[in-house]
ZAVEX-403684 format. One line per 3 residues: number of its first residue (from 1); their letters; for each residue x, y, z of C-alpha. Coordinates in steps of 0.5 Angstrom, whole numbers, plus 500, padded with zeros to 3 digits. Last residue first. Example, Ala and Ser with C-alpha at 12.3 -4.5 7.8 and 13.67 -1.06 7.14 Angstrom:
2 = SA = 527,498,514 | 525,491,516
//
This chain:
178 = XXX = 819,272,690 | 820,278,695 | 815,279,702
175 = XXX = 814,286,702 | 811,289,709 | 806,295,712
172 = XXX = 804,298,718 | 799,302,722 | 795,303,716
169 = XXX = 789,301,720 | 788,297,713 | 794,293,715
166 = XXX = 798,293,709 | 802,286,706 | 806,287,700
163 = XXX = 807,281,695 | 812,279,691 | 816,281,684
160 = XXX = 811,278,680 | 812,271,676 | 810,273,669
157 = XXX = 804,271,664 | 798,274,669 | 799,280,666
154 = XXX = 799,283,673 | 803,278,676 | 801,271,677
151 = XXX = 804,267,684 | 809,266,690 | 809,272,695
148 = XXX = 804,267,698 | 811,262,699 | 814,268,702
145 = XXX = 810,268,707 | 810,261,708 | 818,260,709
142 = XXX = 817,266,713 | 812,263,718 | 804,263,720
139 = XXX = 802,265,712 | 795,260,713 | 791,267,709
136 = XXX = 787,266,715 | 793,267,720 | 797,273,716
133 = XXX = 789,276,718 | 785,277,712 | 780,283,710
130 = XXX = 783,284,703 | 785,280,698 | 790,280,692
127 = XXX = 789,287,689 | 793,288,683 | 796,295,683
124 = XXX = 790,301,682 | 790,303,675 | 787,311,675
121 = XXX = 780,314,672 | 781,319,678 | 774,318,681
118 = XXX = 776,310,681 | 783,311,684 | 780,317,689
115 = XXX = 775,311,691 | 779,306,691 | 785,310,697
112 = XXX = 778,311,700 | 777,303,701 | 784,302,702
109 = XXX = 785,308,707 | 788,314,706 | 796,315,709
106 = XXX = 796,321,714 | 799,327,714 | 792,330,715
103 = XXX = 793,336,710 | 798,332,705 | 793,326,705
100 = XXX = 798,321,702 | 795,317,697 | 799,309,696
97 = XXX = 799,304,691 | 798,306,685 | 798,304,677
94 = XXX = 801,308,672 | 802,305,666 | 807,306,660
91 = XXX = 807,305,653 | 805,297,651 | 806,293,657
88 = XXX = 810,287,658 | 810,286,665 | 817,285,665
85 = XXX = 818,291,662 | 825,291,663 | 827,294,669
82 = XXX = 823,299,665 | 824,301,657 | 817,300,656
79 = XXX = 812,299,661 | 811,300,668 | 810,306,673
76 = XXX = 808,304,681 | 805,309,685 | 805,314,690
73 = XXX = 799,319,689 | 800,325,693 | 795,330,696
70 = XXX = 794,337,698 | 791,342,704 | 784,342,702
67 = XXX = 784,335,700 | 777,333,699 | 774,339,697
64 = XXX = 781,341,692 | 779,333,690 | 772,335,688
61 = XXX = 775,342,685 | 779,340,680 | 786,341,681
58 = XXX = 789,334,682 | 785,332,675 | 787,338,671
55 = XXX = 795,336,674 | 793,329,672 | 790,328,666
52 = XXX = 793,322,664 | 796,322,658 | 799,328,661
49 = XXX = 802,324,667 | 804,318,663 | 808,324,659
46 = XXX = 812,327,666 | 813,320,669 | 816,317,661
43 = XXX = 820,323,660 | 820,325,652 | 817,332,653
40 = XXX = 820,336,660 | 814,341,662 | 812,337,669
37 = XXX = 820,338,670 | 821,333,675 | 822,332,682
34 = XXX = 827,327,683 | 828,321,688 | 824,315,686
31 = XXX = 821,319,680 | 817,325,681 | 811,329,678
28 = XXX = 809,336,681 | 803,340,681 | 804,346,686
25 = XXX = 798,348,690 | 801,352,696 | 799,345,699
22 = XXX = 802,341,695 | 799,337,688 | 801,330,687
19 = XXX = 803,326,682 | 809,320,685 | 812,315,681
16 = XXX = 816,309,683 | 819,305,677 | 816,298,675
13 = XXX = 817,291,678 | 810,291,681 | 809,288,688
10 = XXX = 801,285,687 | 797,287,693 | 795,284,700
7 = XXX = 790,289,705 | 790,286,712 | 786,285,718
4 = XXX = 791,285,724 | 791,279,727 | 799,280,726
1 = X = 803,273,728
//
């Protein structure tokens, strides 16, 4: 069993979307497997990305200064007319899960990961725990991780998806599905 110190978040059935800014300073949006036209109107990517402000807010000058080299924000999109929308959400939200430090090559930490969220003024997926081992959430088997996957989605109304199990020393991470 892992002993190592866990951050545990709520798998949202949404879309994978990604926002970032590339080194040579292109913004781009992307579903699962595209890069989109960030001028393309009607694209619930491209527009939950305008409603959030996003190019202007990837190309200001605090996240130039963090993020000399560029940045990409992974997350999840939910809402209307997406796999059903089982999070009942109004419109579409965007909530991460993952930034990537394009000049490192390495993923951020948790507590930084929240910090650029907070900046941002962006949803971060419901976060269970941090600072858990497998061992101290009781999860020593599979029939009890998949039990812990068990549980309220965002909504609290609807069964989530599962769980996701990230080492905050991002060494490795794993999703048990409900």
């Amino acid at each position: 069993v892992c002993s190592s110190d866990l951050e545990v978040t709520v798998k949202l059935d949404g879309s994978s979307m990604s926002v970032g800014v590339s080194p040579d300073g292109e913004y781009v949006v992307c579903s699962r497997n595209l890069m989109l036209l960030t001028d393309q109107e009607g694209n619930a990517f491209v527009d939950t990305a305008k409603a959030n402000n996003l190019e202007e807010k990837l190309k200001s000058d605090y996240i130039k200064g963090e993020f000399p080299k560029g940045i990409m924000i992974q997350g999840e999109l939910c809402g209307e007319g997406i796999q059903g929308n089982k999070e009942h959400i109004k419109g579409h939200q965007f909530f991460v899960f993952d930034i990537y430090d394009v000049g490192s090559g390495k993923y951020l930490t948790a507590e930084k990961r929240y910090e650029i969220c907070h900046w941002l003024r962006l949803w971060h997926v419901p976060v269970i725990t941090t600072f858990k081992t497998l061992k101290e959430l009781g999860c020593d088997s599979i029939e009890s991780l998949l039990a812990f996957a068990e549980g309220p989605s965002y909504n609290q109304s609807t069964e989530r998806e599962g769980v996701v199990f990230k080492s905050i020393h991002r060494d490795f991470s794993f999703k048990p599905i409900s």
